[in-house]
Structure formats: structure tokens, C-alpha cells
TIMARZA-365491 format. One line per 4 residues: number of its first residue (from 1); their letters; for each residue x, z, y of C-alpha. Coordinates in Angstrom, 2 decimals. Layout:
N
NUM) A) X Z Y  ...
//
This chain:
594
1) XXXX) 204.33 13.60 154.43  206.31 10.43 153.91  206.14 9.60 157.78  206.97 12.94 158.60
5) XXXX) 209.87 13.03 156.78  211.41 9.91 158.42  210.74 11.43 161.49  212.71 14.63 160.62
9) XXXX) 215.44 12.45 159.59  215.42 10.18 162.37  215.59 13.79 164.53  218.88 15.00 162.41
13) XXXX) 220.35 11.91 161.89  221.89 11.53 165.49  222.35 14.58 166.45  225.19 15.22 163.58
17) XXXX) 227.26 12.83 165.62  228.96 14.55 167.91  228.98 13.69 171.91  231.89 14.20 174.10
21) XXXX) 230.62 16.45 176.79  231.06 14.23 180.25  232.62 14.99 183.27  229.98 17.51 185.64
25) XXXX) 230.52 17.41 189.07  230.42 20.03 191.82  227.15 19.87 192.54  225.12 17.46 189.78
29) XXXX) 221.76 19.30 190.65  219.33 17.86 193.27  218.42 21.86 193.46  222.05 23.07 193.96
33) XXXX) 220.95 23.96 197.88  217.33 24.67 197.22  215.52 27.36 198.51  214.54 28.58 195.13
37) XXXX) 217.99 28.33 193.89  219.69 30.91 196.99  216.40 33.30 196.44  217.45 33.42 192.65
41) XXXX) 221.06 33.69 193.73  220.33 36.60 196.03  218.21 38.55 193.49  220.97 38.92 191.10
45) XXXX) 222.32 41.37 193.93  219.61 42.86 195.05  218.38 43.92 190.90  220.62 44.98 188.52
49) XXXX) 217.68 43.94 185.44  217.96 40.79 186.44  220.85 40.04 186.94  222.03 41.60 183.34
53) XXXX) 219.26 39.32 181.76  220.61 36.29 183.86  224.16 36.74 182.17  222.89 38.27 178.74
57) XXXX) 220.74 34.49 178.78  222.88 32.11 179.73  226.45 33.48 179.16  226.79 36.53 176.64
61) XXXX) 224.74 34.13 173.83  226.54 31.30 174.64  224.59 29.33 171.26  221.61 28.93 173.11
65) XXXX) 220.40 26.12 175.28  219.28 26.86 178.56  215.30 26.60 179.13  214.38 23.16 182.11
69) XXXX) 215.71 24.54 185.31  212.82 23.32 187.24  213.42 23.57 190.91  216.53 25.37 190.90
73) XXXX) 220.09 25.44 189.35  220.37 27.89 186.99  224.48 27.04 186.80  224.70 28.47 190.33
77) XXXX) 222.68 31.41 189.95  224.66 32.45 186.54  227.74 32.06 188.84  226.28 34.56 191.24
81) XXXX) 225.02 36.78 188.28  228.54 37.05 187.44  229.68 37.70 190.80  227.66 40.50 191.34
85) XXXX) 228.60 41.98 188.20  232.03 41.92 188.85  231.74 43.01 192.61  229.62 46.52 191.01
89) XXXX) 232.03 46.33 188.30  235.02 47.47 190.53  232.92 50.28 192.70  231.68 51.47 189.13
93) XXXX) 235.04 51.99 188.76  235.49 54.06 191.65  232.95 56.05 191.00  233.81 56.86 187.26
97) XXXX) 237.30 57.60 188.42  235.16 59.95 191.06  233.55 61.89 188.51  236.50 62.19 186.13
101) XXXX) 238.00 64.15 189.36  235.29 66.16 189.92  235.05 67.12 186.23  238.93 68.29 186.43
105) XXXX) 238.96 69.62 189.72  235.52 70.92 190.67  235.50 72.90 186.98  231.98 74.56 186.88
109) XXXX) 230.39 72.92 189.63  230.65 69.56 187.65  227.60 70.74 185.66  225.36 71.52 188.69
113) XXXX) 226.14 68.12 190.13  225.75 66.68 187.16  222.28 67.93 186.63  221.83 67.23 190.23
117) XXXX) 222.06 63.67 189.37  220.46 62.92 186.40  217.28 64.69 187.78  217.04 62.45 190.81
121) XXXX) 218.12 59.53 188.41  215.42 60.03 186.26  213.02 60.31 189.23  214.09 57.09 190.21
125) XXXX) 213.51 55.26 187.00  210.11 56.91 187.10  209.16 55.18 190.86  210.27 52.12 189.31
129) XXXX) 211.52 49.07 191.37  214.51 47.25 192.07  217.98 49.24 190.75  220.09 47.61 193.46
133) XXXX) 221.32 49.26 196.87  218.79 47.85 198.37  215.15 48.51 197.56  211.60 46.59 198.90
137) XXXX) 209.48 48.33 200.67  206.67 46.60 200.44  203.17 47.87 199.47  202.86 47.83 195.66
141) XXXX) 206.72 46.88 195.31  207.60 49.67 192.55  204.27 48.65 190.63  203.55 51.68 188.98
145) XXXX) 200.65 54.19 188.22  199.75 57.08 189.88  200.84 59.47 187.06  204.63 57.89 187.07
149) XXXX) 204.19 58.82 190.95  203.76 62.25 190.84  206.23 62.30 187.71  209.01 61.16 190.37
153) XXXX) 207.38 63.61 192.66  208.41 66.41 190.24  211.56 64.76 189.13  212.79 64.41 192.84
157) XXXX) 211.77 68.24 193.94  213.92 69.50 190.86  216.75 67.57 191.25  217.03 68.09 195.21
161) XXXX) 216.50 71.64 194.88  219.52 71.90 192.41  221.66 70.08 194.84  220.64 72.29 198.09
165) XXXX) 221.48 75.09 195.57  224.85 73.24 194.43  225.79 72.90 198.27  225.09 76.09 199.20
169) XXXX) 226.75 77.39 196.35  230.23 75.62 197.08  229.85 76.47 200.67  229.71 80.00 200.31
173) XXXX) 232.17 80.14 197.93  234.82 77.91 199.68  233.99 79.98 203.28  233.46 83.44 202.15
177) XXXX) 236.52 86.29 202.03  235.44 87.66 198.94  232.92 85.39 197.30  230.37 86.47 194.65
181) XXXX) 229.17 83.51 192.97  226.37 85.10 191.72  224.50 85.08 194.53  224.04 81.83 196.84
185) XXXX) 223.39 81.66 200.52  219.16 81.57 201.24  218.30 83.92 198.10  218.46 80.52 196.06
189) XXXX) 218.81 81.19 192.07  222.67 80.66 191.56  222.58 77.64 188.85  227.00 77.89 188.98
193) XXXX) 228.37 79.79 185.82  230.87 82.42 186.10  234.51 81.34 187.32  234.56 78.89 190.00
197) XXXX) 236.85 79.49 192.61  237.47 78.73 196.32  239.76 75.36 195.84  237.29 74.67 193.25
201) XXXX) 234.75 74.90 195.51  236.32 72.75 198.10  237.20 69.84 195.50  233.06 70.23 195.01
205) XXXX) 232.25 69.08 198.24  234.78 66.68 199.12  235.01 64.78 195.95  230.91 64.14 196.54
209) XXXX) 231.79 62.76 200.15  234.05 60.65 198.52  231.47 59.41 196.65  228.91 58.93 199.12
213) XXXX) 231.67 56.70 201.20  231.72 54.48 198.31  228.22 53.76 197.97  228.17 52.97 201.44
217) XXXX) 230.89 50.49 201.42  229.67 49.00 198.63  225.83 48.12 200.21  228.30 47.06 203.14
221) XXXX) 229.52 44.61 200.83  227.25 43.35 199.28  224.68 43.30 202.49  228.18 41.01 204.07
225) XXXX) 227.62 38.72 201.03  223.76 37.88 201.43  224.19 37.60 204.66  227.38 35.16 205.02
229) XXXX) 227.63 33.33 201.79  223.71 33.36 201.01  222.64 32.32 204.71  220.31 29.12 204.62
233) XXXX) 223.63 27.29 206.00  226.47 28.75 204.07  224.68 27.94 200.64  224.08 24.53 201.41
237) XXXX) 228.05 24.01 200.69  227.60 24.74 197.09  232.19 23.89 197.37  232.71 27.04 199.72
241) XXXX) 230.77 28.92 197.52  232.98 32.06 196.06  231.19 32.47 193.15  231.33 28.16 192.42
245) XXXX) 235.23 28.93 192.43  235.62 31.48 189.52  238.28 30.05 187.34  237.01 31.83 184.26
249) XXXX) 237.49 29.55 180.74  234.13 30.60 179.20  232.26 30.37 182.65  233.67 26.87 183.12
253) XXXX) 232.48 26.05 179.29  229.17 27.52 179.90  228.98 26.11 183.34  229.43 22.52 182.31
257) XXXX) 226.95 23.19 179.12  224.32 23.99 181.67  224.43 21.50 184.54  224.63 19.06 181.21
261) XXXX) 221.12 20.42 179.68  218.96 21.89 182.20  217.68 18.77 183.97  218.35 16.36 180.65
265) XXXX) 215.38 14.19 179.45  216.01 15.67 176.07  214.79 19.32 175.93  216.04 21.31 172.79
269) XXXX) 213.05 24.42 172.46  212.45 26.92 170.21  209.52 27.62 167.86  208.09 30.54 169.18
273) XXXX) 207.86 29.19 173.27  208.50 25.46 173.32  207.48 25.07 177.17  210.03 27.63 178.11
277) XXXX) 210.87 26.97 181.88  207.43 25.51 183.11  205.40 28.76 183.56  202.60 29.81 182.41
281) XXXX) 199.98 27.88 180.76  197.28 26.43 182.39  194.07 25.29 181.17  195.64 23.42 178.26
285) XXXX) 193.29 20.81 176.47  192.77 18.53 173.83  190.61 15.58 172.88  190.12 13.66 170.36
289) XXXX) 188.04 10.75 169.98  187.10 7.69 167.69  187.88 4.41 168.70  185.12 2.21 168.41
293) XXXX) 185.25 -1.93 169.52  183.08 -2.69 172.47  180.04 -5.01 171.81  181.07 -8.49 172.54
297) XXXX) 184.40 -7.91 173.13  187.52 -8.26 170.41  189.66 -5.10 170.20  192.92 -5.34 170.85
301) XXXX) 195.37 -2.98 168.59  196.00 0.00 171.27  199.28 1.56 170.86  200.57 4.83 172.86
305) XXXX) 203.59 2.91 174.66  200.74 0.58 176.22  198.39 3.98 177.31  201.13 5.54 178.96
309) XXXX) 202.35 2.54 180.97  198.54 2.56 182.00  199.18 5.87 182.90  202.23 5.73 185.01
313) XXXX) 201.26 3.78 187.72  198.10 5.47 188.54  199.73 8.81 188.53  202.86 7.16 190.82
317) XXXX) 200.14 6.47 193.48  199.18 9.80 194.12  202.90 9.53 196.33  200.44 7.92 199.00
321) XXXX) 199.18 8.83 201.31  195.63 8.54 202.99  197.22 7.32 206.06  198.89 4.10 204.40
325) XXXX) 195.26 3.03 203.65  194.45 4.28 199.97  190.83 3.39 199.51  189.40 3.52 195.80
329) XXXX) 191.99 0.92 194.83  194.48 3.54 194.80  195.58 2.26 191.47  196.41 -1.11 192.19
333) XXXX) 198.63 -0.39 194.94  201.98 0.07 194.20  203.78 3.49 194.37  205.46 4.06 197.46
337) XXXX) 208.21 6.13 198.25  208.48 9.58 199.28  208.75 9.42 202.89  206.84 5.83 203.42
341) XXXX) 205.10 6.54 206.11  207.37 9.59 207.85  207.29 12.89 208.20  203.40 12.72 209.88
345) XXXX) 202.02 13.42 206.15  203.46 16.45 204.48  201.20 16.76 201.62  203.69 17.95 198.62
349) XXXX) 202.21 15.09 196.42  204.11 12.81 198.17  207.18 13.92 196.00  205.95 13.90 192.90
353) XXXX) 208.10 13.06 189.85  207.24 11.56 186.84  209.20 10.84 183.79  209.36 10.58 179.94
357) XXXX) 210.94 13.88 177.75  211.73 14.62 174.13  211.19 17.90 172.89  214.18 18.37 169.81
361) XXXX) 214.09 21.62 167.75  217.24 23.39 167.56  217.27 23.10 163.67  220.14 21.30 162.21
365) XXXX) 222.32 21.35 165.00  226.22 21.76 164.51  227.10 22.51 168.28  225.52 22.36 171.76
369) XXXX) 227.68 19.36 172.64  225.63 17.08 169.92  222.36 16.58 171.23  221.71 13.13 172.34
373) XXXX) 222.28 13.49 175.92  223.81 9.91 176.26  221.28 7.23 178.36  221.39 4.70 174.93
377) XXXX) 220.83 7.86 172.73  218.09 8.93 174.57  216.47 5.36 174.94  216.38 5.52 171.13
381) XXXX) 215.11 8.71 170.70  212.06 8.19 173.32  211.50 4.70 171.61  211.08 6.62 168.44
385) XXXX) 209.24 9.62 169.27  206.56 7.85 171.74  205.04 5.85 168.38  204.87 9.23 166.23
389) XXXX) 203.11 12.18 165.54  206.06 14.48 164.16  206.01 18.06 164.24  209.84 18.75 164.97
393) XXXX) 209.87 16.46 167.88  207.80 15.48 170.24  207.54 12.68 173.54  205.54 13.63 176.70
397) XXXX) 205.07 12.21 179.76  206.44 14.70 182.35  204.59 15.17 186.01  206.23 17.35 187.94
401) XXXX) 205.27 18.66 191.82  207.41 21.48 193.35  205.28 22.85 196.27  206.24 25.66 198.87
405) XXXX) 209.91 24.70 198.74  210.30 25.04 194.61  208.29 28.52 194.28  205.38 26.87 193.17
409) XXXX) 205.93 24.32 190.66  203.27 22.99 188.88  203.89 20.87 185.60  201.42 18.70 183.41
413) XXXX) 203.27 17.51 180.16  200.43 14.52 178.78  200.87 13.25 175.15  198.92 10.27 173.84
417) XXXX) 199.01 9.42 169.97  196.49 7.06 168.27  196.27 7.72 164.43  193.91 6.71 161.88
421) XXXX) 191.19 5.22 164.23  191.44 8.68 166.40  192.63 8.67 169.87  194.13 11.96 170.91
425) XXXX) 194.89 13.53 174.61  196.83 16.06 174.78  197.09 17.82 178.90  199.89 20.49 178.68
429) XXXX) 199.65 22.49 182.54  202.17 24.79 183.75  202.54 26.76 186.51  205.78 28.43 187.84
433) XXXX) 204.54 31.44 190.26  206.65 32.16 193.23  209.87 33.55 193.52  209.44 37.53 193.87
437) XXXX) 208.88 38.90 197.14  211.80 41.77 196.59  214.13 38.32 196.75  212.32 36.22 198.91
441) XXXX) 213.22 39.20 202.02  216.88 38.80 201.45  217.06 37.37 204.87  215.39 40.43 206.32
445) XXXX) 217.31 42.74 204.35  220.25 41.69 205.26  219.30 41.16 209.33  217.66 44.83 208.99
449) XXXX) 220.96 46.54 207.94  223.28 44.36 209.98  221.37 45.80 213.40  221.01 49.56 211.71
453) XXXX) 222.96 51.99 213.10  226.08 53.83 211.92  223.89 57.49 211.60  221.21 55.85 209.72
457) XXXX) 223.54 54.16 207.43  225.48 57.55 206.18  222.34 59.42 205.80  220.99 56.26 203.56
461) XXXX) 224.14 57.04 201.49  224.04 60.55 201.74  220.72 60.78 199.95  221.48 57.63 197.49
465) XXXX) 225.40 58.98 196.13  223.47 61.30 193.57  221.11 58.27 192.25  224.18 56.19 192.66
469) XXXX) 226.86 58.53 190.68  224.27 58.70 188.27  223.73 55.22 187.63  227.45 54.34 187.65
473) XXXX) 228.29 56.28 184.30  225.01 54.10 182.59  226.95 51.02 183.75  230.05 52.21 182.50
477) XXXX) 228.95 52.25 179.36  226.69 49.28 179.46  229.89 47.39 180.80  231.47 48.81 178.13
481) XXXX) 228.66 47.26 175.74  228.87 44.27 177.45  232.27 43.19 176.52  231.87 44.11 173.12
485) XXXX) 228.96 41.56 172.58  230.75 39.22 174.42  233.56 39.02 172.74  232.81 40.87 168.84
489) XXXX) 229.53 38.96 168.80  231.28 35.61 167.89  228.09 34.02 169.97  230.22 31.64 170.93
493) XXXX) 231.12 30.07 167.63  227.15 31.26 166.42  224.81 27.89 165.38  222.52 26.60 168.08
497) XXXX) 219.68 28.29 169.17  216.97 27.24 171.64  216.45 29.41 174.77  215.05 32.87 174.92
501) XXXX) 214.37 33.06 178.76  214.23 31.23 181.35  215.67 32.03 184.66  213.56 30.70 186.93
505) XXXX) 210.38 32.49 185.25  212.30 35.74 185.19  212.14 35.71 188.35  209.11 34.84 189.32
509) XXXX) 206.01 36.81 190.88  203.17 37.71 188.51  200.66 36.31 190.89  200.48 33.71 194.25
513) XXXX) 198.68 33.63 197.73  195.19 32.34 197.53  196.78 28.98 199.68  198.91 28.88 197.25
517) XXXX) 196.29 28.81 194.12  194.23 26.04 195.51  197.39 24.04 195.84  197.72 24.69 192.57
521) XXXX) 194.30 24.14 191.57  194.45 20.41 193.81  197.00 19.13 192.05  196.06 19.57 188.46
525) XXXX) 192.94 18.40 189.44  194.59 15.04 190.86  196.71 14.64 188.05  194.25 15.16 185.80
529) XXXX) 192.02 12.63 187.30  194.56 9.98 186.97  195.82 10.56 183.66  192.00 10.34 182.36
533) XXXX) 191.19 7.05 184.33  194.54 5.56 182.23  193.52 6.35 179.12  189.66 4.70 179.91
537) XXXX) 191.39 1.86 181.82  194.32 1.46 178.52  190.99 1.39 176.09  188.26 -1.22 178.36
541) XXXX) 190.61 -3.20 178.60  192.34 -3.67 175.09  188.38 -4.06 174.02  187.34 -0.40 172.82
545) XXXX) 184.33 1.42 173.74  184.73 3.70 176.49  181.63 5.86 176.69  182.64 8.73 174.52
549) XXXX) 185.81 9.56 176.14  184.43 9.39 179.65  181.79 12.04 178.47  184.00 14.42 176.41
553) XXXX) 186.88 14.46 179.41  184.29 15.30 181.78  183.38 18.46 179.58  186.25 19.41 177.61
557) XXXX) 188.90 19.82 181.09  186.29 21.39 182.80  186.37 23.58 180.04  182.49 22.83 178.58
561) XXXX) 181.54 21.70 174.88  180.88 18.50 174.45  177.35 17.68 172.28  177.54 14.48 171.05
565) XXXX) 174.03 14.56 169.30  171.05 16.44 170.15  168.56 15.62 167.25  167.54 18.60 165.09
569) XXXX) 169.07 20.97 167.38  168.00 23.94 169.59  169.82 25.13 172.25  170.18 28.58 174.14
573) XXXX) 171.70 29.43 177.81  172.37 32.62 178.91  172.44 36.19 177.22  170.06 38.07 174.80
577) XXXX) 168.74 34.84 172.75  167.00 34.03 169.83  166.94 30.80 168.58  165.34 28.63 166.29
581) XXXX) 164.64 25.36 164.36  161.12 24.46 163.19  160.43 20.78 162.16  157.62 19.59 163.55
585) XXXX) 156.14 16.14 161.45  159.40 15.04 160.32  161.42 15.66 163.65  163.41 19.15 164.61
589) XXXX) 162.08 21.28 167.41  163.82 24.51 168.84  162.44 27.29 171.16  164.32 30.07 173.06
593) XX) 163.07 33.44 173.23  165.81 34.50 175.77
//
């Protein structure tokens, strides 16, 4: 208890000290023109959901820290978030202003196409998918069940019959000489009360064109913007970027807070997901072994500075590659360089990265701008965390390989901590899935409408201005909503909290190709490898028996039980067994009745 309570106080006792927050530049991130970053940037126009949770993240709660941005630059896509919001923002607008004219003008029609609208609106949420103007069509892409399908079915025939009926209705009852509104063109049920007239009528389909012209302008726009300022080439100037330029005094704050924490050494987490950022979990396991002197040999004390420095090295050589000559002496040549031997080896292990971390809890902070993000700070902080076994913060050694241009990242945090004649191993793996394939067609979104015709284009928003009327009153409100947290919620004066999402996993893919999997699969298995033959190398040669680790790391990360005695025992394999123990003159015996 005593230990851990220095350790807590070492923790707090910096980070009440307040750091200046340093100059950021332009473009600070080595994944400012990554792939993964413009497929990120894209999706927050091509999905409303995401792009609200990309802002709500990252910029409404401005208290918490952003999760590792690994592989992309989370500052960028926030910037686009907020972009997009402001570019719907302005045709939401248009469209409210739209309705409020066809509630005034239109009288009872209002009602039909209001109906109308929330029908097919409804419908819509029931197919699932994207909310954007533009929508995947890929197999599977709405991921729903069969009963939400025929739900929409339903939805869709109501709410299109009700418009054919509102249509109808208004045209009769603009053209007609002496209209009866009781009785619509096609013997179609009359769903207009009492009292319309023919101006009425006229305002009823006109004011819908309207609408319908806006839709389409806005797709237009936003199909202009993924296809000029998200092209591959365009984004790679991060300082012609539009959305880089927004002069906003929060956004510049929250900017600079990001591109100062999402690729720092120091990692502030909360409780509940500490390895926010990295993925999923994969495989995680832990061992934990006695350390035992080696006949004949003197044991050396064994700390965990001197494992991991065995570590590093052997790990580092997995940059090269078979070409350069690695035989089984891999580990005593020295790391070379991505790009060694040129471009005629590709493997992704060739840019590996490797580095130290320190996991800080969010507890006891004062501001964002306090955490120990200074070079000296965090040489202190590593120095003191590497030696200990605290709970509130923790050192591990980081590998990192980003595979597939940043969609698949794959992460292995390894701690080492020697306590009480124990040795413990602790192999953290993460995998980031790919970026989702509704973002990764941008390019063919945008190339698809830019080549569509005018005629196909105005029936698109023909059919889409009910959904799309709809949908603009929800944001109005949710604007509305928006603003109020944002400024009421006094987030940005709130105490520190650690992050709640992370950007790059919310949007990420639930799954990966099978090419993709046994990348992943290759490299865990290499690091793995390496990481193991430290720790044996660290303990034969500081004078410690190596035996038992050898055979529990075999087991225990290929996911097996290790038995370290036998005697007395009975084993059974397989299903349906009985087992038992029956001495036999002194020494155990077992049989299985399987």
C-alpha cells in the first residue's frame, strides 16, 4: 500500500503544474495526408451519425482527451466534421424556411405532405444505412434483418401512396373549373380536409419543387467537395484545405489540444476502456513465473528497464528484410531502416514502430493543458513508471504496424514487472479493422455522380425531397440541441475526463478480408515471437533459469494451460468424461472413461 501510494503521488504531483500549451503547426501529424485520415474525412459527409459523434467527441465535451489517433489525424477529420455540419446547416435552413411556406401558404395540404414525409422517413430509418445524400449500395450495406425489411416495405407503400394521393389531389384542384376536393383524380381516397383552394393548391406543388431543387444542389455540393478537396491530390495540401482554415476560437483551442495529445507518449485513459484507440482486443495474455538461479551460474538482480532493452532490439529487427540476409541471427543484427534495401521488399513490417508510453488516469487533473507532455517531463515519468507496479499508471512498450495504408493497424502494448521473486508478461494486442466500405467508395461516389446525367439526377431528388424535408426538421432541432450543449453545458470549463470514443474505431468495419486477417494473424505472431525470446534471452543471461518460461509461453499465447506437475493427477481430453484418481501402492493413477 505504501508503494502504491508514492506512486499515486508521484502521478499527481506533476501534473498540478501547469504546462504552457506549445506552438502546433499546420500539419504536426505524420498522418495529416494519410489514406485513413481523407476516408475518415470523407465519411463525415457521406453519414450524418458519424459525423455528429465526431463533433459530440472531440468538440461539444471539450474536457475530454482525445483517444491515440493511430494512423490518422483526428484534428483534420474534426475540421471536416465541422464543415459538413455547417455546409447541411445552411440547406437545413432552406428547407425549414421551405416548410414554414408551405405550412402558410399550402394551408391543408401541409398535413398530407407532412404525413407524406414522415411515412417515407420512418421507412428509411427502418432500411437502415448511411443518413447522408449519398447511400452504399453494396450487398449487406444497410445491415439489417429481414423483418426491418419488409417493415420499410410497408412504411414506403404507405407513405408513397399518400403522396400520389397528395399530387393528385393538388392537381385537380389547381386545374379543375369547379373543383370538389372530395374526390381525387384515379378514385384515390381524398386524405385533404375540407377548404383548400386553387392558389392553395398551386403553392402545394411548387413549394415541394422548391424543395426537391434544394436537395439536389445540395448532393451537388457536397459530391463537388469529395471530389475536389478530398481527391488523393488535393488532400495531400493539408494548407489549401477549407476546412484547415476555419477561424473559429473554440475550434482553434480544441484543434491545438488535439494535435498536442493524440500522438503524445503520455496517454491520459479512462477506467472503463483504457486501450481506447487501438481496436479491439486480441488474444490478450499473461504470465507469470518464478525466478529461479540457474545451476552453476550466479544470478544477476534482473530489473524491467534491462528486459525491455533486451526486448527492443529484437523486435527493431523484424524492419529487415529476408533479402538483406537475416538468417537466425536476426537479433544480433542491427535494425535497419525502413526502406534499406528499396522498394523491392514491401512487406509492411518493414515500418514498424516501436516506442515507450505512459498510461495517466484522468483523476486529479486541473486542466487538459497540465499533463506532462514536455520531453524532460515525460523522461521522468517513463523513468518512474517502468520500475513500478501502480494501478493509476502504467509504462508499456508500444509496437505498432499500420498495414493496408492505416486500415489495418495492429498494436501489441508488452509490460514487464518483476516483483517479489515473480516475473510477469503482460502481451496487450489490438487490432484496428478497416475503414468502412460506405467511406472507403468515396472516390467512386463521387466519379459515379460527376458522369450521371442531368434526368437521372432530378429523379434521384425527386424521390429523396420527402426523406429529405423530413429529415431537415430532426436536424433543426438537433442543431438546435446542439448549441445548447455547446454552449449551456459549461464542458468547456468541466474537469478532465478521459476519452469516450475514439474516432478512428468509430469508423471502422466490424470485420476484414481474409488477406487481411492473416496479415493480422503474421504479425502478432512475429511480434510475439520476439518479445518472448527477450524476456528468455534478459533471464539466461543475468543467470536465472529459463525452462519454465519457455514452456508456459509456448502454452499460455497459444492459448493452452500450462501443467507444471503431473504426479497424482488424471487427465481427460475430449467430451463426455469421467475421471478419476485411485492410488495405486503409494503413487496416484487416473483412468478415463470418455
Amino acid at each position: 500500500m505504501a508503494r502504491d501510494s508514492r506512486a499515486d503521488h508521484a502521478v499527481r504531483q506533476p501534473r498540478l503544474r501547469p504546462e504552457p500549451a506549445r506552438p502546433v503547426p499546420l500539419s504536426p501529424s505524420p498522418h495529416t495526408r494519410g489514406e485513413a485520415t481523407r476516408l475518415l474525412c470523407a465519411g463525415t459527409y457521406l453519414d450524418d451519425d458519424f459525423r455528429d459523434a465526431v463533433v459530440d467527441e472531440l468538440y461539444v465535451h471539450e474536457e475530454r482527451s482525445v483517444a491515440p489517433s493511430l494512423g490518422i489525424d483526428a484534428a483534420r477529420v474534426l475540421a471536416h466534421a465541422l464543415r459538413a455540419r455547417r455546409l447541411e446547416a445552411g440547406w437545413t435552413a432552406l428547407l425549414a424556411a421551405l416548410w414554414l411556406l408551405h405550412f402558410l401558404l399550402a394551408r391543408s395540404f401541409f398535413f398530407a405532405f407532412l404525413l407524406s414525409s414522415g411515412l417515407l422517413l420512418l421507412a428509411s430509418w427502418a432500411r437502415g444505412g448511411a443518413s447522408g445524400p449519398f447511400r452504399a449500395d453494396y450487398p449487406g450495406a444497410d445491415r439489417v434483418g429481414v423483418y426491418r425489411r419488409r417493415a420499410a416495405a410497408v412504411l414506403r407503400l404507405a407513405g408513397w401512396l399518400t403522396l400520389i394521393s397528395y399530387v393528385a389531389g393538388a392537381l385537380e384542384l389547381a386545374l379543375a373549373d369547379d373543383p370538389d376536393p372530395g374526390v381525387l383524380t384515379g378514385g384515390l381516397p381524398s386524405v385533404l380536409p375540407a377548404g383548400a383552394d386553387p392558389t392553395a393548391a398551386w403553392f402545394a406543388l411548387l413549394i415541394p419543387a422548391a424543395m426537391a431543387g434544394a436537395v439536389a444542389l445540395h448532393r451537388e455540393h457536397v459530391a463537388r467537395v469529395l471530389a475536389t478537396e478530398l481527391d488523393p491530390v488535393a488532400f495531400a495540401d493539408p494548407g489549401a484545405d477549407p476546412a484547415e482554415r476555419f477561424e473559429g476560437t473554440r475550434f482553434q483551442r480544441v484543434h491545438a489540444l488535439i494535435r498536442r495529445e493524440q500522438h503524445a507518449p503520455v496517454i491520459l485513459y479512462h477506467d472503463q476502456h483504457p486501450f481506447l484507440g487501438a481496436g479491439t482486443a486480441h488474444a490478450t495474455w499473461t504470465l507469470a513465473v518464478e525466478l529461479r538461479p540457474r545451476e552453476g551460474a550466479t544470478a544477476l538482480p534482473l530489473d524491467n528497464r534491462v528486459i525491455l532493452e533486451r526486448i527492443r532490439p529484437l523486435v527493431e529487427a523484424l524492419r529487415t528484410p529476408s533479402a538483406g540476409g537475416v538468417s537466425e541471427g536476426a537479433a544480433r543484427l542491427p535494425a535497419q531502416p525502413p526502406g534499406a534495401y528499396g522498394d523491392r521488399v514491401r512487406d509492411r513490417l518493414r515500418g514498424l514502430e516501436l516506442d515507450e508510453c505512459v498510461f495517466l488516469k484522468v483523476t486529479g487533473l486541473r486542466n487538459r493543458s497540465s499533463v506532462p507532455y514536455g520531453e524532460a517531463d515525460f523522461a521522468r515519468e517513463r523513468a518512474e513508471a517502468v520500475e513500478e507496479g501502480g494501478e493509476i499508471r502504467r509504462h508499456f512498450l508500444r509496437v505498432r504496424v499500420g498495414a493496408w495504408r492505416e486500415e489495418v493497424v495492429v498494436t501489441v502494448f508488452v509490460r514487464v514487472h518483476t516483483q517479489g521473486g515473480m516475473l510477469m508478461l503482460e502481451f496487450a494486442p489490438h487490432v484496428l479493422r478497416p475503414i468502412r466500405p460506405s467511406f472507403r467508395a468515396v472516390d467512386r461516389i463521387s466519379d459515379s455522380h460527376r458522369r450521371g446525367g442531368l434526368p437521372g439526377k432530378a429523379l434521384w431528388a425527386l424521390g429523396r425531397t420527402p426523406t429529405a424535408a423530413g429529415r431537415a426538421l430532426i436536424q433543426l432541432f438537433q442543431s438546435a440541441a446542439f448549441l445548447w450543449r455547446m454552449y449551456a453545458g459549461g464542458y468547456d470549463a468541466a474537469i478532465p475526463d478521459g476519452p469516450w470514443a475514439s474516432v478512428r474505431e468509430l469508423g471502422s468495419d466490424t470485420g476484414a478480408s481474409l488477406f487481411q486477417e492473416m496479415d493480422v494473424s503474421r504479425y502478432l505472431k512475429s511480434v510475439e515471437d520476439r518479445v518472448a525470446n527477450g524476456v528468455r534471452q534478459a533471464l539466461a543471461e543475468a543467470g536465472w533459469e529459463t525452462g519454465e518460461f519457455e514452456q508456459k509461453v509456448i502454452n499460455v499465447s497459444g492459448g493452452g494451460i500450462f501443467i507444471e506437475s503431473a504426479e497424482n493427477s488424471a487427465f481427460g481430453f475430449g467430451d463426455h468424461n469421467t475421471i478419476s484418481n485411485t492410488p495405486r501402492n503409494g503413487a496416484g493413477g487416473g483412468h478415463d472413461d470418455g
